[in-house]
N, C-alpha and C positions, 0 to 999 in steps of 0.2 A: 344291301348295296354292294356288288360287285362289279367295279367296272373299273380293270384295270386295260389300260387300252394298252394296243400294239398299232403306233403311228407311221406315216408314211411321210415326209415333206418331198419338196424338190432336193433338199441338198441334208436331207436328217432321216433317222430312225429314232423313234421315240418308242419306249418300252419297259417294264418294272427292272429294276436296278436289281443285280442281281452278287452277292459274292466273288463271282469270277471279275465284277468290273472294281472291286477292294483297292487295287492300285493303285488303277486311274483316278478313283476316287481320291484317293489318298492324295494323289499329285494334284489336283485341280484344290481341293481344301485345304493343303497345306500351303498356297500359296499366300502372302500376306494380304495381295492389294485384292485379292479375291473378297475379303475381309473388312475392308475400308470403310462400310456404310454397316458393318453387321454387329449386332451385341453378342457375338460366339467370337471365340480364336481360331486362327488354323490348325487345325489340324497335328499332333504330336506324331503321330508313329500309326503305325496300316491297321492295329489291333486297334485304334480310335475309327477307322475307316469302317473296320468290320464290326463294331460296336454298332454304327450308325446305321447303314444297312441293317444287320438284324431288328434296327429299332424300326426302321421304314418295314419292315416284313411283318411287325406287330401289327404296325397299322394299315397293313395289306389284309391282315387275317381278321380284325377285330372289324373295321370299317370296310374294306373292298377299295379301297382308294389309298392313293400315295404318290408321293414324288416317282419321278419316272425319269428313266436316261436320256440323255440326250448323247446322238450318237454320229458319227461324221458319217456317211455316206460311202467318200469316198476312200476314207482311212481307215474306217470303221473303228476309230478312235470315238471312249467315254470323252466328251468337251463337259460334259456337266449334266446338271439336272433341270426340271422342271415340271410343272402338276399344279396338281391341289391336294390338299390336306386338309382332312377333316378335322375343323375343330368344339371338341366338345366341351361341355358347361365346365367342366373343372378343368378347361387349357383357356377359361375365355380369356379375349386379347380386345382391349378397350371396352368393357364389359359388355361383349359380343360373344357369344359361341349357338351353334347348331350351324354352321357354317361354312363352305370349303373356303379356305384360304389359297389363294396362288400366288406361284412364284416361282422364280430362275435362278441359278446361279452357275457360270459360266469358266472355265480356267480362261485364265486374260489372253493368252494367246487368240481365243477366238472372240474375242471382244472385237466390236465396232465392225463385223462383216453381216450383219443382221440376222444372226442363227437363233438371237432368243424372241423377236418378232416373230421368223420364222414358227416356231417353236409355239410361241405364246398363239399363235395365230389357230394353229393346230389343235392345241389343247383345248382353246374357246367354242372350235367349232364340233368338239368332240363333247364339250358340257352343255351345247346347245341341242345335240342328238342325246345325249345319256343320260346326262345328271342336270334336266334346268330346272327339276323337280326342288334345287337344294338354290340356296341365297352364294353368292359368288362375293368375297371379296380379297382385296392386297393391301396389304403395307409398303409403307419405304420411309424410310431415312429423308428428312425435309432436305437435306442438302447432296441429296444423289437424285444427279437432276437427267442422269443418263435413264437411268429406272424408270422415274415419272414419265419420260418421254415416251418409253416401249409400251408402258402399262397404259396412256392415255392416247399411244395409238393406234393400239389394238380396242378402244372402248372403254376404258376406266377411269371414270369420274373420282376426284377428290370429294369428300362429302366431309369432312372432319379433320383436326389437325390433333392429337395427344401424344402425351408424356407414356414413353413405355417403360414404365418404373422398373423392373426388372434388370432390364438393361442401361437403363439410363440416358436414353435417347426422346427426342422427339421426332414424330412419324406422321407422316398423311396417312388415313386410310381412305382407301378406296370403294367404290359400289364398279359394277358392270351395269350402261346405260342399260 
């Protein structure tokens, strides 16, 4: 499985995350309310930024997929990320794996101008050409209701409600109709 895409929107560039964008990175994760609905912290310091990246590059070399930039167009500003991520039996998540899981996460400034619709729209149509060989699903936080609205309108059904014991949240997970 390789298929790290190189996307195009109306107002985005979607593309593997790569070291040079460590910063932006860094600034988009360390903000807090970026955080709000998530079982991770913001971000400490750039050398956590370039931590996580390398970790995204593992799972570019091991599976051929990964979280992927999300990039402004006209600024050519990192706003965040978005993708899928493979998860395998020993990452299962509501004891689920073989699986791409998807997902966004945006710095707040670009929040509420619909870049991760945008985004998500792109991605789905790029698992419908690439990858619909593989099971599609997402998570969210029961009380991030911004989430559930992008993910169910780009096509994602609630099918289940669990406890994500690790982090100590309850989640909806999702299917793509």
């Amino acid at each position: 499985m390789k298929h790290l895409p190189f996307l195009e929107t109306e107002r985005l560039i979607l593309r593997p995350i790569t070291l040079e964008d460590a910063a932006e990175y860094y600034e988009m994760d360390s903000q807090p309310e970026v955080h709000t609905f998530l079982r991770d912290k913001p971000l400490e310091s750039l050398d956590d930024a370039i931590n996580l990246i390398n970790s995204l590059h593992v799972q570019y070399n091991k599976f051929g997929i990964g979280r992927i930039a999300v990039i402004d167009k006209e600024t050519y500003e990192f706003i965040g990320w978005t993708g899928f991520k493979y998860i395998p039996e020993e990452d299962a998540i509501n004891n689920q794996y073989d699986y791409l899981d998807f997902g966004y996460r945006l710095r707040k400034e670009s929040w509420g101008k619909g870049y991760a619709t945008e985004a998500a729209e792109a991605c789905l149509e790029f698992f419908k050409e690439k990858l619909n060989d593989f099971k599609i699903n997402a998570i969210t936080h029961v009380d991030n209701q911004v989430s559930k609205h992008i993910l169910e309108k780009v096509g994602f059904t609630i099918t289940d409600t669990f406890h994500l014991d690790y982090a100590n949240i309850d989640c909806y997970w999702y299917e793509l109709k």
